[in-house]
N, C-alpha and C positions, 0 to 999 in steps of 0.2 A: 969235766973230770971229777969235780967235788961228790958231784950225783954220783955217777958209777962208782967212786968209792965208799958213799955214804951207803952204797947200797949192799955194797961186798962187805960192809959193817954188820947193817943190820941182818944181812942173808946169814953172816956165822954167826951173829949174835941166837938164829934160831934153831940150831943143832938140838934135837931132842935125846937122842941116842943114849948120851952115856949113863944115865942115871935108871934104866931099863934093865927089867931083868937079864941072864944071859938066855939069847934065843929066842925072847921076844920081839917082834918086827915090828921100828918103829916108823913115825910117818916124815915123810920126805916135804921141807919146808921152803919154799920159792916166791922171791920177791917179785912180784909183776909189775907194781905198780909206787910210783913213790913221788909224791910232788907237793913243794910247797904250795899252800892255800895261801893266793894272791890279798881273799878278804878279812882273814882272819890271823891278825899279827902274830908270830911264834909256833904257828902250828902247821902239821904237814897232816897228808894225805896216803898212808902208806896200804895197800895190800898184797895179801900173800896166798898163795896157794897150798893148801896143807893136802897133801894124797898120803891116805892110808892105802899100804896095801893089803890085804885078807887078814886078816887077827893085826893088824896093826894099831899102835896104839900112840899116845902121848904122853909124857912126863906130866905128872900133877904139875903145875906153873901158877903161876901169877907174872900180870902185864905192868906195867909203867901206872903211877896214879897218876899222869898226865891223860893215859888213849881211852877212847870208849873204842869198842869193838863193833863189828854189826858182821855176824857171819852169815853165809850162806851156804847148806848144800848142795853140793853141783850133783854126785853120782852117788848111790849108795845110799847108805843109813850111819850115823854117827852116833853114839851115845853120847852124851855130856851130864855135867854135874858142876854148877858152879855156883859157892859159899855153900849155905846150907839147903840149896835150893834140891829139887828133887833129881833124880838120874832120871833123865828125859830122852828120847832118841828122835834124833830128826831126820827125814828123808828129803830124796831131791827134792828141792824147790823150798820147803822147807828153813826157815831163818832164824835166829836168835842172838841176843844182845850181851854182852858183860860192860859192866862200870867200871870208873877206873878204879882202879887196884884189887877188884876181883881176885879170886881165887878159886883155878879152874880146876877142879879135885879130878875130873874123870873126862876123857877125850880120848874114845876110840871106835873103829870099825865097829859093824855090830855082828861083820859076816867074818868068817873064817875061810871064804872061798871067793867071792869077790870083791874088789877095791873100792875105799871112799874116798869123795874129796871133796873140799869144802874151801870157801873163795871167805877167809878173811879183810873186812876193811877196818882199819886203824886211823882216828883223828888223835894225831898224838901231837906233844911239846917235837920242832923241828930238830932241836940239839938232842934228841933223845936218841941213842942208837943201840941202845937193848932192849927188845921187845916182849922177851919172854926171861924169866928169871924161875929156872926150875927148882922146885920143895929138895933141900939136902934133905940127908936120908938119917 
């Protein structure tokens, strides 16, 4: 019971939406996987599933400075931009890294006609149940 709620936590905790232009498509965020690490005291195991649909994008955010990140592209091409790093676009198969407390400036589709998606994994603190903390405007 604690898990499935822990998980209905962090699943709204990643709502991208409202900070989005109007009529921009933003990308749809789903928690697949989420399980405390038996070897490593305090810390959980969480991934998510980010699908952008066509021009879909992500709210500039920053993560927990508990999680490292480790992303993969599944379908599509993604652009990213994170600190001062360059704007870099990854395709399937394709992977990249954020440190904790990153600061992920740019996360979107790079097509305007078909969908990407991208398999987030999170090593973060287990009592942590917000994952993304979007840039106010």
């Amino acid at each position: 019971m604690f898990k499935r709620l822990l998980s209905g936590v962090v699943l709204a905790s990643l709502a991208f939406g409202p900070v989005l232009a109007e009529g921009t498509p933003s990308s749809k965020v789903t928690v697949v996987f989420d399980h405390v690490l038996p070897n490593v005291l305090g810390k959980s195991m969480r991934a998510v599933l980010v699908e952008y649909p066509p021009g879909g994008i992500s709210a500039a955010h920053t993560h927990p400075h508990s999680a490292f990140i480790y992303a993969t592209v599944l379908e599509g091409a993604v652009k990213s931009k994170v600190n001062d790093g360059p704007v870099t676009v990854y395709t399937a198969g394709q992977s990249f890294a954020e440190m904790p407390g990153d600061h992920h400036a740019v996360s979107e589709n790079t097509s305007t006609t078909q969908p990407a998606r991208l398999l987030a994994v999170f090593v973060v603190d287990t009592a942590e149940t917000k994952l993304v903390t979007e840039d106010t405007q």
